[in-house]
C-alpha positions as CSV (number, residue, x, y, z in Angstrom):
1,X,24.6,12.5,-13.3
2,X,24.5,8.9,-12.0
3,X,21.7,6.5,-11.7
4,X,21.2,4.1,-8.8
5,X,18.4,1.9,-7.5
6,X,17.6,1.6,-3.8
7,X,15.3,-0.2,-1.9
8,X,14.3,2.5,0.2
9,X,15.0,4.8,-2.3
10,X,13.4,8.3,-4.1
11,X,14.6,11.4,-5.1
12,X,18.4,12.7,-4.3
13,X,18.6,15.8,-2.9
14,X,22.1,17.5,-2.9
15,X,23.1,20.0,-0.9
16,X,26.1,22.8,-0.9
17,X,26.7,24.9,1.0
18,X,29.8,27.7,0.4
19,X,31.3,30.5,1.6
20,X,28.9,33.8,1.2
21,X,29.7,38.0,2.3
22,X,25.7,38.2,2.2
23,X,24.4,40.5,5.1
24,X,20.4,39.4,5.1
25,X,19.0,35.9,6.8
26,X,16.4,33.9,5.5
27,X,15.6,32.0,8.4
28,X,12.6,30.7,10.4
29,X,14.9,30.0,13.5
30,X,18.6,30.9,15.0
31,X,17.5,34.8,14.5
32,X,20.8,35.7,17.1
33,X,23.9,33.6,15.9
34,X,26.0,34.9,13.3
35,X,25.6,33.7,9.5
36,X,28.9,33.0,7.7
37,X,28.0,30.3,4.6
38,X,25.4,30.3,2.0
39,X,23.3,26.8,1.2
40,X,21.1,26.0,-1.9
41,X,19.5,22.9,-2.7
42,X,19.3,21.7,-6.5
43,X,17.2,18.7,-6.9
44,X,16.7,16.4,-9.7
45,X,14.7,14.4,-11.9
46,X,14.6,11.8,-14.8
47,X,11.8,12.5,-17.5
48,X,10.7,9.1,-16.5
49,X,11.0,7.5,-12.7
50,X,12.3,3.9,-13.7
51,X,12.5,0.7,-11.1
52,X,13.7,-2.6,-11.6
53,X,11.5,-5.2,-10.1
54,X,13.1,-7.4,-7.3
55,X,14.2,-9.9,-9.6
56,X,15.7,-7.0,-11.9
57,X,14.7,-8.6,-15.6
58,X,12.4,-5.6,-15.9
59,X,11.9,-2.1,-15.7
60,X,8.8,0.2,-14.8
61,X,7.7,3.6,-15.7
62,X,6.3,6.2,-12.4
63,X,4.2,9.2,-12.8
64,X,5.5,12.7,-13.3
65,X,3.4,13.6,-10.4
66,X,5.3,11.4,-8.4
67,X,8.5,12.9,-8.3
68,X,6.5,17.1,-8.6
69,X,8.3,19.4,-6.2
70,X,5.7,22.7,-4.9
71,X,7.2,23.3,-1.2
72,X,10.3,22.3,0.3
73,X,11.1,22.6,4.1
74,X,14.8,21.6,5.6
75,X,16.0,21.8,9.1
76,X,20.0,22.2,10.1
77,X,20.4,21.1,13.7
78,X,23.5,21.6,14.8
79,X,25.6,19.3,16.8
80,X,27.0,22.5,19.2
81,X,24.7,25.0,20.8
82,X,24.1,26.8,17.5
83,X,20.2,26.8,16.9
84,X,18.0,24.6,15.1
85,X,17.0,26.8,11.8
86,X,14.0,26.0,9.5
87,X,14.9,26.9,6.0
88,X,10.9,27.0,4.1
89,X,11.2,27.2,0.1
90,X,7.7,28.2,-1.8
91,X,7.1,29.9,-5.0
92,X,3.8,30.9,-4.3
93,X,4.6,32.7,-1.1
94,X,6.8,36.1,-1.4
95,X,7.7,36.0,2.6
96,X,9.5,33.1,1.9
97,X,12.3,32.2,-0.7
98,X,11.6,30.0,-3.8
99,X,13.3,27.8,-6.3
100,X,13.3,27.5,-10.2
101,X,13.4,25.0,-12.7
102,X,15.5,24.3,-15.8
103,X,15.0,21.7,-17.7
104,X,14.1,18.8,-14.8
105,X,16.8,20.5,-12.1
106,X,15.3,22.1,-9.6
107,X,17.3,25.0,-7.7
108,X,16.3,27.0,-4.5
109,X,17.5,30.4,-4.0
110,X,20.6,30.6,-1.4
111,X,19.7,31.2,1.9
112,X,21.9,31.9,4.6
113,X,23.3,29.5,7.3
114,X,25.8,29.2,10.1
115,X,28.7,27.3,9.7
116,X,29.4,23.8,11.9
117,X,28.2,20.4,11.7
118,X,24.7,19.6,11.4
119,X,22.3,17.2,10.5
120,X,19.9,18.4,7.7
121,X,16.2,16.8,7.7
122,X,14.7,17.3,4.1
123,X,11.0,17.8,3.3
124,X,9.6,17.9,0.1
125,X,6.1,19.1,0.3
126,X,5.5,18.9,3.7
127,X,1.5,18.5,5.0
128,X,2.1,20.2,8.4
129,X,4.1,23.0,8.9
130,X,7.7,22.3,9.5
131,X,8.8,23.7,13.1
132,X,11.9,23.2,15.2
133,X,9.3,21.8,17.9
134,X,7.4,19.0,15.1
135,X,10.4,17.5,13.0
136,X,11.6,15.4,14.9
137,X,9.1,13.1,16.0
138,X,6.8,14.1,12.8
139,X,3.6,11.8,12.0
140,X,0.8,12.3,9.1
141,X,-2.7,10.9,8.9
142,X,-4.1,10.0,5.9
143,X,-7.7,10.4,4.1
144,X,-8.7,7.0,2.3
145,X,-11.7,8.9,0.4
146,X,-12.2,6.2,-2.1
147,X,-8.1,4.7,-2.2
148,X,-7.2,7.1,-5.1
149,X,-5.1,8.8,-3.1
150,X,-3.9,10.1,0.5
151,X,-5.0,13.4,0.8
152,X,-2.2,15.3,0.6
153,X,-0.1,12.2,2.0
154,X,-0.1,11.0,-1.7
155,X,-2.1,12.6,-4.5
156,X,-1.6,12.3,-8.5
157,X,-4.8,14.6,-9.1
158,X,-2.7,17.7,-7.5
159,X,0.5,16.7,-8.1
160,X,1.5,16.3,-4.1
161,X,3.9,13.4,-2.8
162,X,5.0,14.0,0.8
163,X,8.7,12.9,0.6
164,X,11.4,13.1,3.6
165,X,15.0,12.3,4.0
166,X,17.8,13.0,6.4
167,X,21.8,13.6,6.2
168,X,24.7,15.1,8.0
169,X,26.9,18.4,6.8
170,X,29.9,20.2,7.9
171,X,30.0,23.6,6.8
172,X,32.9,25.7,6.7
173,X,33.0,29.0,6.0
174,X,36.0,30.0,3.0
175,X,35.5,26.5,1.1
176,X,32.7,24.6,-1.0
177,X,30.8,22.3,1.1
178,X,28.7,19.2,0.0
179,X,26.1,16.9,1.6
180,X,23.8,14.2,0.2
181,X,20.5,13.7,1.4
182,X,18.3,11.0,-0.2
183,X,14.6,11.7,0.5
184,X,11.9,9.1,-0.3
185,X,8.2,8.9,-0.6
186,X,6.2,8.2,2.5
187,X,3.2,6.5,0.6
188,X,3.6,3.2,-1.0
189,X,2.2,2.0,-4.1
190,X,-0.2,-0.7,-4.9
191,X,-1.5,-2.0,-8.2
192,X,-3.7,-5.0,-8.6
193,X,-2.7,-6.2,-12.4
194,X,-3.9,-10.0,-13.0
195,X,-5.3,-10.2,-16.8
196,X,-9.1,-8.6,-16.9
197,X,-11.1,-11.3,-17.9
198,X,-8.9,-14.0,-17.2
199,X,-10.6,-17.2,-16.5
200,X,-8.8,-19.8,-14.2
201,X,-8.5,-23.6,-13.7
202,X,-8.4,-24.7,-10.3
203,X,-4.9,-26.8,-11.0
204,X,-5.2,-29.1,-7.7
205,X,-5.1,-32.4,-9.4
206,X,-6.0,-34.5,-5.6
207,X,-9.1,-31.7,-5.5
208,X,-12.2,-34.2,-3.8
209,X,-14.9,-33.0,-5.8
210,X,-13.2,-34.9,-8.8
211,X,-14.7,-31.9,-11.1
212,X,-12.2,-29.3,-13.3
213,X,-13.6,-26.1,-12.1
214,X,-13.3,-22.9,-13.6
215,X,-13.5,-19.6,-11.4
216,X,-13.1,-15.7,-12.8
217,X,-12.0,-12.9,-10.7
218,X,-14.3,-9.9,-10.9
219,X,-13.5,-7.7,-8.4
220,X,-10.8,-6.6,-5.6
221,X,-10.1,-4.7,-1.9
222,X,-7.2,-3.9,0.4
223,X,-8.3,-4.4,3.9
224,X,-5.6,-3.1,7.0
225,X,-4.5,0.2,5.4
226,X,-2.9,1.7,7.7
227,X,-3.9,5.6,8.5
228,X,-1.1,7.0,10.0
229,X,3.0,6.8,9.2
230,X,5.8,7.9,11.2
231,X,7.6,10.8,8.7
232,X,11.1,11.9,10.6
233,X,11.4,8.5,12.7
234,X,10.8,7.1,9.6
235,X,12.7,3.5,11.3
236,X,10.3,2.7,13.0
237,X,6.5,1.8,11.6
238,X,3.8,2.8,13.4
239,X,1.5,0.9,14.8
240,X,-1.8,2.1,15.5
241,X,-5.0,0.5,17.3
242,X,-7.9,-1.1,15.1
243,X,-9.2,1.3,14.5
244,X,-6.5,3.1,13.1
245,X,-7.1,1.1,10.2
246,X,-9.4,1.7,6.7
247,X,-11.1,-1.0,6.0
248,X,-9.9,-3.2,9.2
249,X,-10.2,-6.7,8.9
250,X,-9.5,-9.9,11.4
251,X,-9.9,-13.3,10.5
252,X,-11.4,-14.0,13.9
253,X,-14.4,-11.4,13.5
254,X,-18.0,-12.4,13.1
255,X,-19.7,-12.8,9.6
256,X,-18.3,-10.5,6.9
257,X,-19.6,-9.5,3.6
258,X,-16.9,-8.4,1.3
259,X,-20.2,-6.2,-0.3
260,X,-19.5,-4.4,3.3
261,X,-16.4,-2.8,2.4
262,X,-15.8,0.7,2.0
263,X,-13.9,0.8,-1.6
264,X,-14.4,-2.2,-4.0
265,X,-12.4,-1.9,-7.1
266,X,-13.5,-3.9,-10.6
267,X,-11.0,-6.1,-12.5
268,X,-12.1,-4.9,-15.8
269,X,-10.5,-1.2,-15.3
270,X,-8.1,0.7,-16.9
271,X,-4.4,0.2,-15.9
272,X,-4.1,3.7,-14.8
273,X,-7.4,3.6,-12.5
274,X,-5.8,0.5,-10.6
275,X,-3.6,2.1,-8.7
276,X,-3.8,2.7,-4.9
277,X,-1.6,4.6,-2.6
278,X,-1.5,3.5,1.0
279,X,1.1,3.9,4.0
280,X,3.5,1.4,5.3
281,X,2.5,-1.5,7.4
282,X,4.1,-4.0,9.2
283,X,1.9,-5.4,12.0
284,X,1.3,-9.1,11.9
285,X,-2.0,-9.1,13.7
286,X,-3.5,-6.6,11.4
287,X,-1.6,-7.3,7.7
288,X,-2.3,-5.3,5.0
289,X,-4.1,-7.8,2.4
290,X,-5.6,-8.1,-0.7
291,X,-9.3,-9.6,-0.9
292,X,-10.9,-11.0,-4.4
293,X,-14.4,-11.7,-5.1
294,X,-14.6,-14.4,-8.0
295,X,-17.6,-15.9,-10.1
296,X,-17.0,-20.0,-10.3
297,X,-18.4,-20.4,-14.2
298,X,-17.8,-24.1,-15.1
299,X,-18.2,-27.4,-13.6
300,X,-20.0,-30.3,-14.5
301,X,-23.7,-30.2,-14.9
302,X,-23.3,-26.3,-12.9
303,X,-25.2,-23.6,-14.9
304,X,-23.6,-19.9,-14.2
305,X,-25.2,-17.8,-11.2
306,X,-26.7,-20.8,-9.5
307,X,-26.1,-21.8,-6.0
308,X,-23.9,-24.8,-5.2
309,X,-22.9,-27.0,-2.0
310,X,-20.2,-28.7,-0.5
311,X,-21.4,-31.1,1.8
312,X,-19.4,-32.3,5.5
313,X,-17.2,-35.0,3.2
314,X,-16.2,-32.2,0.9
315,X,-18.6,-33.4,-1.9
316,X,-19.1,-30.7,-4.6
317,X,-22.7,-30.5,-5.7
318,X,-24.1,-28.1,-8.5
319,X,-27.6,-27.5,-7.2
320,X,-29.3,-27.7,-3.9
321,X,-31.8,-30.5,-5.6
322,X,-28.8,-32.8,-6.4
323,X,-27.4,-32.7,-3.1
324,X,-31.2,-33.4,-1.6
325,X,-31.8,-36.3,-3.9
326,X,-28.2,-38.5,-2.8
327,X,-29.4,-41.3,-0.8
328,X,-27.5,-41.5,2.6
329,X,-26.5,-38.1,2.0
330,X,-29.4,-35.7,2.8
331,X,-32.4,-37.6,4.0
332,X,-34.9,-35.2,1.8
333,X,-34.8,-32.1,3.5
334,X,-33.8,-33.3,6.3
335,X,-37.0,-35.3,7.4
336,X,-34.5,-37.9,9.1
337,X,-33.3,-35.1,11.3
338,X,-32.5,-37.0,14.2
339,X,-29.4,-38.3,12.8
340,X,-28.1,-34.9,13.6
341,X,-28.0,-34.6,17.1
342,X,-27.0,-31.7,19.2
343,X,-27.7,-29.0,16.8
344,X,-30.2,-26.5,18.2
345,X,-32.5,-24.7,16.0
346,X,-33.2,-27.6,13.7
347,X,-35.1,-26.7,10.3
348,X,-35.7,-28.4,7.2
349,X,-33.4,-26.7,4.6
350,X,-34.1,-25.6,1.1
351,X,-32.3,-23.6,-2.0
352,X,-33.2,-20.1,0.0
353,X,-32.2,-21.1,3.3
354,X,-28.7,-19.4,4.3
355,X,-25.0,-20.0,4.7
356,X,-25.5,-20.1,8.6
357,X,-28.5,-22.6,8.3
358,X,-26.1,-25.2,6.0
359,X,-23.0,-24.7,8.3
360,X,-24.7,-26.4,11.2
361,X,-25.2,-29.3,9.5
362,X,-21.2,-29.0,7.7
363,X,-22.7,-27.8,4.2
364,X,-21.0,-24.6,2.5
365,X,-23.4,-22.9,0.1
366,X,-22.0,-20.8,-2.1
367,X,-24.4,-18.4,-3.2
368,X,-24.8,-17.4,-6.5
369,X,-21.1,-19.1,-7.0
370,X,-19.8,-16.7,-5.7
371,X,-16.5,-17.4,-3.6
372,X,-13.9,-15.5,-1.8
373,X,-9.8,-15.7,-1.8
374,X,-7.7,-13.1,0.4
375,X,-3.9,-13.0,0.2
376,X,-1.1,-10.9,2.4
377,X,0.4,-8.2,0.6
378,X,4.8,-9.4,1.0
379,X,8.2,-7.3,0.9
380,X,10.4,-10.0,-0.2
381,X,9.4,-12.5,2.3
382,X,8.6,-10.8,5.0
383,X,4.4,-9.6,5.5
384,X,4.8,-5.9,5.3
385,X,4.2,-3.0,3.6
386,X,6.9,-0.4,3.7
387,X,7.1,3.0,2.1
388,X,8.2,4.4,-0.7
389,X,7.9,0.8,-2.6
390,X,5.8,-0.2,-5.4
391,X,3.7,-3.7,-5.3
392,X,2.7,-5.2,-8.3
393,X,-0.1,-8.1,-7.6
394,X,-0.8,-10.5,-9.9
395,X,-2.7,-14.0,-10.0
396,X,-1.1,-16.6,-11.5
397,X,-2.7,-20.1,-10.5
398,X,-5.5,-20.6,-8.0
399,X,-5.4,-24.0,-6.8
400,X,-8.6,-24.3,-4.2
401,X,-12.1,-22.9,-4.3
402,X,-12.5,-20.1,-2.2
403,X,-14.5,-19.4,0.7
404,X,-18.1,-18.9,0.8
405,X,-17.5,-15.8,2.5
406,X,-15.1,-13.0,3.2
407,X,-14.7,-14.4,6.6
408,X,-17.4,-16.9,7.8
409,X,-17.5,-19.9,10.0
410,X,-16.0,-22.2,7.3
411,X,-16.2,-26.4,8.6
412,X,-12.4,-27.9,9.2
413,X,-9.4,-26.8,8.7
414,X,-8.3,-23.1,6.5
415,X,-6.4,-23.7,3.4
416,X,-4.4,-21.7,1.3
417,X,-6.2,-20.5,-1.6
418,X,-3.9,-18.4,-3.8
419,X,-0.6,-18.5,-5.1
420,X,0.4,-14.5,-6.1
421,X,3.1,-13.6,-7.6
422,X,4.3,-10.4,-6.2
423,X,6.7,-7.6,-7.4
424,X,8.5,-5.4,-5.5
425,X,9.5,-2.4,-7.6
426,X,11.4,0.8,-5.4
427,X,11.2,3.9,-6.9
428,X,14.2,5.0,-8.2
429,X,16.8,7.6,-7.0
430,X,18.9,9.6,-9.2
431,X,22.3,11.6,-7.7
432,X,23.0,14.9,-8.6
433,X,26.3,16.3,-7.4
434,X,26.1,20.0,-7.3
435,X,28.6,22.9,-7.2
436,X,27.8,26.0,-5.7
């Protein structure tokens, strides 16, 4: 047994198919053509799925449910006129043949099969019913209840990974036959896993406001999940409208509220409750992305939980009463008003007046010090997210305050908040040859 690490890489399946003198067909399909070679699948399974990050210095442990096999569907098409034939595998079902463990190998009964050369399409516990009119152009939706899990796209409550992998086999009757089918995941992986608790330093040393700041991360969202995945053309991502997205978010929108979303996760969670499945993504319009809601907690003469203002010349003020009192700066409430000309809607401003009140005049308030940072979610260094691959997101420097807002109306020029540091850990595949 040999171990290997791919990028788009599960479970191996191996398949063998022999010779067999067995008279009865287990087959959903090809009822007519005569059977002359017996197949059976044996699959299996470290005790622990290991992965190597992308710069391969560590290692990291998956889930047993991960890698749980309860139904298993494969599809022979054949490259002559011999018919497509659905081979369905399930224990709990007595219509249909099953498969039994020992130890962490997994072997389904034999079935039998025609002989010829065929491509084999694998599914390991398929969501739709596997026909010879669905597999090939195969898709799956998936249910973002609460970003647990997929429905039964990707669940670790019931054990229930929806994995899929294709090969090719020539079966000849009188001889042992092998093929090697590597199937993979269709969900990917997501873990946020910055420090809890960690406070930060804004570290850029040509910041404006002069000040050392100190901001904390409390909580976290993914926005652009993508509901539905190609399974069979699994080449090709799909891309769906927007609203074919949970939680969709566009940088162009109108006012958000990151208290709007759907899901919010805290920072101060268990490892184990920080974990989100979602499907793959690769559309540049719509990225998948993270979004952080942080509490600024220190800066000079700024008491926690306040409000606080940055004015049109990027002045950083810690109260509302500061900023109103700095002559040539804010005229006292703006009574001076006419040095602001063209702005409709003129009203004197106070502590409680909001964010789209200040941004006429070029002020950011920030209530409560509360700010915002959003960051795309990378496969190497490309913006994607693609199946069967496990992100690891972590914050290691923040070097800007963040927005106001999730997505406001913010004065000048957007800057680049947030400098991640993202690992890319595949799931692993182990090879089993297997003799029939």
């Amino acid at each position: 047994m040999k171990l290997r690490s791919l990028f788009l890489a599960g479970l191996a399946v191996m398949a063998m198919a022999s010779c067999s003198n067995e008279d009865d067909a287990i087959v959903n399909g090809g009822e007519n053509a005569a059977k002359d070679a017996a197949l059976q699948f044996s699959i299996g399974f470290p005790q622990t799925t290991r992965a190597t990050t992308a710069s391969g210095d560590k290692s990291d442990e998956g889930l047993s449910c991960e890698q749980k096999v309860n139904t298993i569907s494969f599809v022979l098409k054949y490259n002559d006129n011999t018919p497509t034939a659905v081979y369905d595998f399930d224990n709990n079902t007595e219509a249909a043949p099953g498969f039994t463990q020992e130890g962490l190998i997994i072997k389904t009964e034999k079935v039998e099969v025609n002989s010829g050369i065929a491509k084999i399409f694998v599914f390991i516990n398929p969501v739709t019913k596997i026909t010879t009119e669905n597999y090939a152009n195969l898709q799956e939706t998936a249910t973002y209840s609460n970003m647990d899990d997929l429905g039964d796209i990707a669940n670790p409550k019931d054990s229930k990974f929806l994995m899929f992998g294709e090969g090719s086999c020539t079966i000849k009757g009188g001889q042992d036959n092998e093929a090697d089918v590597t199937v993979s995941r269709i969900a990917a992986k997501l873990a946020e896993q910055t420090a809890k608790d960690k406070e930060f330093t804004i570290e850029n040393s040509t910041d404006k406001f002069g000040s050392a700041i100190k901001v904390k991360l409390s909580e976290y969202s993914y926005v652009n999940l993508n509901k539905t995945t190609n399974v069979t053309n699994s080449t090709t991502i799909f891309t769906p409208a927007n609203t074919g997205y949970f939680q969709y978010f566009k940088e162009e929108q109108a006012y958000q509220t990151f208290d709007g979303l759907t899901t919010i996760k805290e920072m101060n969670v268990e490892e184990a409750n920080k974990v989100t499945y979602c499907l793959e993504n690769n559309n540049a319009a719509a990225p998948t992305m993270i979004l952080y809601k942080a509490q600024i907690t220190e800066f000079p003469n700024y008491t926690e939980g306040n409000n606080f203002y940055i004015d049109a010349d990027g002045i950083l003020y810690p109260s509302f009463d500061v900023m109103n009192a700095k002559d040539g700066k804010f005229f006292g409430q703006l009574t001076n008003k006419e040095i602001y000309t063209g702005i409709d809607n003129q009203t004197a401003l106070s502590d409680n007046s909001s964010y789209e009140d200040f941004n006429k005049y070029g002020i950011q308030k920030y209530t409560k010090g509360i700010c915002y940072y959003r960051a795309e979610i990378k496969t190497g260094a490309e913006t994607k997210i693609v199946h069967n691959n496990y992100y690891k997101l972590s914050v290691s420097k923040i070097t800007e305050l963040g927005d106001p807002g999730t997505n406001i109306p913010t004065p000048g020029n957007p800057l680049t908040y947030l400098k991640l540091n993202i690992t890319v850990a595949p799931w692993t595949v182990w090879n089993n040859d297997i003799i029939l």
